[in-house]
C-alpha positions in Angstrom: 12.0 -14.2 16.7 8.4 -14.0 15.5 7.9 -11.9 12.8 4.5 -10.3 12.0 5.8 -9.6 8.3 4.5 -12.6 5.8 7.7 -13.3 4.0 9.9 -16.1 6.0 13.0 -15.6 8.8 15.3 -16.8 6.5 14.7 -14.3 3.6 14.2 -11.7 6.1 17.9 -12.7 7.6 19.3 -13.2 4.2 17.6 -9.3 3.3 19.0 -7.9 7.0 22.6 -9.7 6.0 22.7 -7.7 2.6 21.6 -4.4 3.8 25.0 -2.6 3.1 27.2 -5.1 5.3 30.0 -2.1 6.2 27.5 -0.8 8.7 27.9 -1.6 11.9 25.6 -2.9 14.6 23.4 -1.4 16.6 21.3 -2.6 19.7 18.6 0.1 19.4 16.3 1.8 17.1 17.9 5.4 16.3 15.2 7.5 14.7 14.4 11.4 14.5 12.5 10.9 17.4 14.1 11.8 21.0 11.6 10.5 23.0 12.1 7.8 25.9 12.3 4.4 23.7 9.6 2.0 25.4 10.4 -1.7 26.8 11.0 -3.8 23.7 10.3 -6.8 25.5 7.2 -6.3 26.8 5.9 -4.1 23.7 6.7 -7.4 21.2 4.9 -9.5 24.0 1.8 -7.6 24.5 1.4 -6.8 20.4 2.1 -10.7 19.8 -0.5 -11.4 22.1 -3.0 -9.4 20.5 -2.1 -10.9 17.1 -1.7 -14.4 18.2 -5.9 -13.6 20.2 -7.0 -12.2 16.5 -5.8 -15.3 14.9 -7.2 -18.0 17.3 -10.9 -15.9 15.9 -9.6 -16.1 11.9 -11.8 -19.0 9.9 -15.5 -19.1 8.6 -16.7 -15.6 9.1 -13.5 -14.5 7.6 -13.6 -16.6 4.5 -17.8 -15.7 4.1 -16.8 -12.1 4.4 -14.1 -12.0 1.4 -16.3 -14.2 -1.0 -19.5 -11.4 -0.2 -17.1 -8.3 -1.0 -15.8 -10.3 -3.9 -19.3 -10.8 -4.8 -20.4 -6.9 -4.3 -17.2 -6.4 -6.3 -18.4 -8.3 -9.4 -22.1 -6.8 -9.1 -20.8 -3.4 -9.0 -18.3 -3.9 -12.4 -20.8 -5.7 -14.3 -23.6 -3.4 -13.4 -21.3 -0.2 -13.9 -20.5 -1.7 -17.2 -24.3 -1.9 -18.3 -25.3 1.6 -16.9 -22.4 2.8 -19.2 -24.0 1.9 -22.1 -27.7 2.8 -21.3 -26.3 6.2 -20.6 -27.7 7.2 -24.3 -31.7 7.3 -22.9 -30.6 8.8 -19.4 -27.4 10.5 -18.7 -27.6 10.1 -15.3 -27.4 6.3 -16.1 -24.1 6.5 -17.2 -22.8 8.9 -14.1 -24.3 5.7 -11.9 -22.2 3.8 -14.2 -19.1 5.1 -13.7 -20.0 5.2 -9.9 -20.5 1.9 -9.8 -17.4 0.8 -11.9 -14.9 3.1 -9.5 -16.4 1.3 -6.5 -15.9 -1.9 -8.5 -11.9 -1.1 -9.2 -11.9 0.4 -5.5 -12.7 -2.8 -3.9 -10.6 -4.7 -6.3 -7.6 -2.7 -5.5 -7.7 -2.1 -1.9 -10.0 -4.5 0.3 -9.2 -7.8 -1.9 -6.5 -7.1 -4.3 -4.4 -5.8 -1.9 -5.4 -7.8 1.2 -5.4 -10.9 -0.7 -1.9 -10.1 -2.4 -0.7 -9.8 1.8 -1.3 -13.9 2.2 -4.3 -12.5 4.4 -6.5 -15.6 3.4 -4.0 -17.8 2.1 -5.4 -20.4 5.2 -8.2 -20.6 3.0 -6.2 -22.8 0.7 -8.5 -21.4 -1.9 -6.5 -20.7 -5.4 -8.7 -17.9 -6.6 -7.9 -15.8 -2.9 -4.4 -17.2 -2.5 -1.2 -14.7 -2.9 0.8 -16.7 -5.2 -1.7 -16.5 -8.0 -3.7 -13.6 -7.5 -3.6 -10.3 -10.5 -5.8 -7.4 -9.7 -7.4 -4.9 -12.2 -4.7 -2.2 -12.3 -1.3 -1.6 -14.8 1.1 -3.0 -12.1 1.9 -6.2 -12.0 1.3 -8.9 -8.8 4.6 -10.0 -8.7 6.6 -6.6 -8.5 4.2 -5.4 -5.8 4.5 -8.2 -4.0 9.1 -7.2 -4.2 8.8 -3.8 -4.0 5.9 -3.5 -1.3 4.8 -6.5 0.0 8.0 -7.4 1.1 10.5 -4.5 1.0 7.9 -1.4 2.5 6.8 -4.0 5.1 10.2 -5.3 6.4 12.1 -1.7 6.3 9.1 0.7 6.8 10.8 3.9 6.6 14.1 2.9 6.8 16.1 5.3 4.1 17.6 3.4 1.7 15.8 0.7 2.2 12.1 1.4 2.1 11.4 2.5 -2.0 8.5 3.2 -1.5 9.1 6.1 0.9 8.3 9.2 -1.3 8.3 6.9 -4.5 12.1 7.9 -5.6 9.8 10.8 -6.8 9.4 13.5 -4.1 11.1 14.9 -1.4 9.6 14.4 2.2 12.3 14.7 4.9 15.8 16.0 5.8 17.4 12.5 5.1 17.4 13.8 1.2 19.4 16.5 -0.4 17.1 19.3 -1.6 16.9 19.9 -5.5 16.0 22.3 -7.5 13.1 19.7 -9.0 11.9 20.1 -5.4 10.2 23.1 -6.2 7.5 21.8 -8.0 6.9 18.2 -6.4 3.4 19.0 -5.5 2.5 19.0 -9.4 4.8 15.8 -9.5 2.4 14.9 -6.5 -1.0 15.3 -8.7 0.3 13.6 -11.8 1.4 11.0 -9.5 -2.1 10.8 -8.3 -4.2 11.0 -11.3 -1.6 8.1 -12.4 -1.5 5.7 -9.8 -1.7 2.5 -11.0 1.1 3.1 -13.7 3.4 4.6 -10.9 3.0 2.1 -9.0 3.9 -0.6 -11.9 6.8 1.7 -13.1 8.2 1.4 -9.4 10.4 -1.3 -9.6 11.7 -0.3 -13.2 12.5 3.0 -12.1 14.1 1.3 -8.9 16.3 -0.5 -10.4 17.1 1.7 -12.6 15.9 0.0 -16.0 16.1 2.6 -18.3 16.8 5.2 -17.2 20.0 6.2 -14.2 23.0 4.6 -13.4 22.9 1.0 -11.8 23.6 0.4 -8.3 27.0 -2.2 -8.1 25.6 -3.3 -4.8 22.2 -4.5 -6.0 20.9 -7.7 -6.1 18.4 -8.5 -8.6 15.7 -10.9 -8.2 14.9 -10.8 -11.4 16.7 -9.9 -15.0 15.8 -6.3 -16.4 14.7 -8.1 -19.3 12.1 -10.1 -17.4 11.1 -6.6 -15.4 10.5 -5.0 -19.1 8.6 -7.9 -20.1 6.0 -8.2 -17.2 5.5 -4.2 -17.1 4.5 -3.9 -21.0 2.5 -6.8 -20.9 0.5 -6.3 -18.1 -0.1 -2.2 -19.0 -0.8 -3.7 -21.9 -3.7 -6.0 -21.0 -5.0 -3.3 -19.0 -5.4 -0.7 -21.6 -6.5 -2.9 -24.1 -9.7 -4.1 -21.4 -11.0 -0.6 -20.4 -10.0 1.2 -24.2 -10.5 -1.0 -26.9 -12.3 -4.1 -25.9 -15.3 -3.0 -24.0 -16.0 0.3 -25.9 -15.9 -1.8 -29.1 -18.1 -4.4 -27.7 -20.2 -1.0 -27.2 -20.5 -0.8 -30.9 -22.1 3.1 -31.3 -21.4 3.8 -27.8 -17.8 3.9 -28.0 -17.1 6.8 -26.5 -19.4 6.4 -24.1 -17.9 3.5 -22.5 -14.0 4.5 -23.3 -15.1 7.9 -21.4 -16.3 5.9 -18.3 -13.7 3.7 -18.2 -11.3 6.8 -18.0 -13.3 8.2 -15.2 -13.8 5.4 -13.3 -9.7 4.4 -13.6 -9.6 8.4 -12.3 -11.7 8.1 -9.5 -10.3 4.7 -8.3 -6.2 6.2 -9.0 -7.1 9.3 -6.7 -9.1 7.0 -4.0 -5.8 4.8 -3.5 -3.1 7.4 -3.8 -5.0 9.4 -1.2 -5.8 6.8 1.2 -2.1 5.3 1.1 -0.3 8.7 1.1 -2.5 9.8 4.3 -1.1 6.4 6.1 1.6 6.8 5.0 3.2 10.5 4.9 1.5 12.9 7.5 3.3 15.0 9.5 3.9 12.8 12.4 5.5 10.3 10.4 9.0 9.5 11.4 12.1 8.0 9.5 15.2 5.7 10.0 18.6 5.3 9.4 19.8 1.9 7.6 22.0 0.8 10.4 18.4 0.3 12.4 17.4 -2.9 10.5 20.8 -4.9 12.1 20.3 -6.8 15.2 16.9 -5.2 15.6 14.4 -7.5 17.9 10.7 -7.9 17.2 10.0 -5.2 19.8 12.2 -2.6 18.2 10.5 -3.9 14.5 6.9 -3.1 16.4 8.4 0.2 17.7 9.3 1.3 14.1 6.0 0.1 12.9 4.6 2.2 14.8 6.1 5.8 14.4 6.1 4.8 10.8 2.3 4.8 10.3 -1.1 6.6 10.9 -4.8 6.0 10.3 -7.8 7.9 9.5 -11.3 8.0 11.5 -14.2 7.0 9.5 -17.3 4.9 9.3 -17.8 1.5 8.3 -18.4 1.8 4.7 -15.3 4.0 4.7 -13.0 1.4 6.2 -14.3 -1.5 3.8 -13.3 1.1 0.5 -10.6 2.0 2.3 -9.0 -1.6 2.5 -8.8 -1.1 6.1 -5.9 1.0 5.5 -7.4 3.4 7.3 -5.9 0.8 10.1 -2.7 1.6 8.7 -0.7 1.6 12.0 -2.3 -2.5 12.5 -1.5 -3.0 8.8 2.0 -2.2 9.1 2.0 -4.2 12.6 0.2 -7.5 11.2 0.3 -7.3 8.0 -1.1 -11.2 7.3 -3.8 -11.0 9.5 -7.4 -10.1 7.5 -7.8 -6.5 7.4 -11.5 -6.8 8.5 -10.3 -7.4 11.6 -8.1 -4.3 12.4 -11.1 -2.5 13.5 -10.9 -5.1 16.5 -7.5 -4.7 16.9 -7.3 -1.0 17.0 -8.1 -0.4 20.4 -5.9 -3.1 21.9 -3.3 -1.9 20.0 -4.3 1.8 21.2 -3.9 0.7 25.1 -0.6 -0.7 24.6 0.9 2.5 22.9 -0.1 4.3 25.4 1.1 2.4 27.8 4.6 3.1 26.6 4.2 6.4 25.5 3.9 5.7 21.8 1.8 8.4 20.1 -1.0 6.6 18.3 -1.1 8.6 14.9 -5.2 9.1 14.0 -7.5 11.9 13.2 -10.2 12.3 10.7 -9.2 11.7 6.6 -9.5 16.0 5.9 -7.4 16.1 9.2 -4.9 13.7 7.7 -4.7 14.4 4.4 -4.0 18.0 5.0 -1.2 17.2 7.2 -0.2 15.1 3.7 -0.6 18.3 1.8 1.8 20.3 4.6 4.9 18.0 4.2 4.7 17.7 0.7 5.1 21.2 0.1 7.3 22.0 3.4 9.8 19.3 1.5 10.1 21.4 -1.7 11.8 23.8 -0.1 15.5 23.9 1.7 
């Protein structure tokens, strides 16, 4: 079977293999949909040949197109940085500043950072754009996104139980969990979760696997020791805060403040960005959920099929897209994950025919559209 996910068959087997080996097999995708399943077949045929088209296109332009955003990326910091400090003979200096910085962390964190982390331009062979060795600017570490996301989200996409990153262990947003009284107020969870981002995404995995706080799970397989967990989350946070609070404000001399201030705004503005974009591809209404049982036995077609009730995009213009990571493509992201994100736009219509074509609803609408759908199952979940 060709898989679209970038981790290899055999992990993906050994992962399938582990998932709770009591259940037992299933020949179908069982979701809360009860609509007419398509032909698996010919969806995993049609969607592979779209992918396998897109990749026969990958090379130059591809590789020119991440260096210039890696470039704009590095103009916008450094220039940001500057504008923070002149900010004393024009305040609206330092309000371009931190503009400019939030764009900088933006780019960083969605169209390379998290691209890059995907093995997008791994081809390359370049080690500065390669998966294995790339950090971004945020608190969470590479390597526990690359566990926790990279590999878990994209091979059990809304499976429960399976997918951690459904709801973040933190709020409520389907029947498949128990209601609680903490329930109640999840949408304040869901704004200090926001204004947080990047630290709840690096506390993910701790808090997954129960690190120090909760009762271990007896059936969990760590690949690596709590100790080593501990150790990657404090010292990356670590290097982080240390950057944006105490280096470059004290390399401000008298300006301080000035620059400690816009590195909190800009670390704001870029946590909000990214929480936003991913919950609106992530948790709108339409979005559907799975049992556990649906990983075994399930074929390329049936992976595709969950793919795609498990996702939505958001209309918007090119600049959009590009701050966006191209996860307003987020129904192609979770369908072809390694391929460059740039090239979803292409993809998206293809991909667009063929759901239709099998009666798949193709989840889109504008970003206030989407994101109010967001809002609406947040707080329809914090009730009973």
């Amino acid at each position: 079977m060709n898989t679209s996910v970038a981790i290899d068959n055999q992990h993906r087997e050994e992962a399938i293999e582990q998932a709770h080996a009591p259940i037992s097999e299933t020949k179908a995708i069982r979701s809360t949909s009860t609509k007419e399943k398509p032909n698996y077949e010919l969806l995993a045929a049609q969607l592979d040949e779209i992918k396998a088209d897109i990749k026969r296109k990958v090379g130059a332009e591809d590789a020119a197109y991440i260096r210039r955003i890696i470039l704009v990326q590095r103009i916008c910091e450094w220039s940001g940085r500057i504008l923070l400090m002149l900010g004393f003979i024009q305040p609206l200096l330092w309000v371009a500043g931190v503009l400019s910085l939030a764009t900088a962390k933006i780019l960083d964190n969605m169209e390379i950072g998290h691209n890059v982390m995907h093995g997008q331009y791994d081809w390359m062979n370049d080690k500065h754009i390669n998966s294995k060795g790339y950090e971004w600017d945020i608190a969470c570490d590479g390597a526990s996104w690359n566990r926790v996301h990279n590999y878990e989200h994209h091979t059990y996409t809304n499976i429960i139980g399976k997918d951690r990153d459904f709801g973040y262990g933190l709020l409520r947003l389907s029947n498949d969990f128990r209601w609680r009284v903490k329930n109640l107020w999840q949408f304040a969870t869901y704004i200090v979760l926001s204004v947080l981002f990047q630290w709840g995404v690096s506390y993910h995995e701790m808090a997954a696997e129960r690190v120090f706080f909760g009762k271990k799970k007896d059936n969990r397989k760590n690949q690596i020791t709590h100790n080593e967990l501990k150790k990657r989350f404090f010292s990356k946070g670590a290097r982080q805060l240390v950057k944006d609070y105490v280096l470059f404000p004290l390399l401000a001399g008298p300006l301080f403040l000035w620059v400690f201030t816009g590195n909190l705004i800009a670390n704001l503005l870029r946590n909000l960005w990214t929480s936003t974009i991913i919950f609106c591809g992530h948790f709108t209404g339409d979005v559907e959920t799975f049992k556990q049982e649906d990983c075994v036995n399930e074929t390329q077609g049936q992976w595709y099929y969950r793919q795609a009730l498990g996702s939505s995009n958001i209309k918007g213009g090119n600049l959009f897209h590009v701050l966006t990571g191209h996860l307003s493509f987020q129904i192609e992201h979770h369908l072809f994950p390694d391929i460059p994100a740039r090239r979803y736009r292409e993809m998206a219509p293809k991909v667009k025919a063929v759901f239709e074509e099998h009666g798949i609803h193709y989840n889109t609408g504008s970003f206030l559209k989407q994101y109010a759908s967001v809002l609406k199952r947040i707080i329809r979940y914090s009730f009973p």
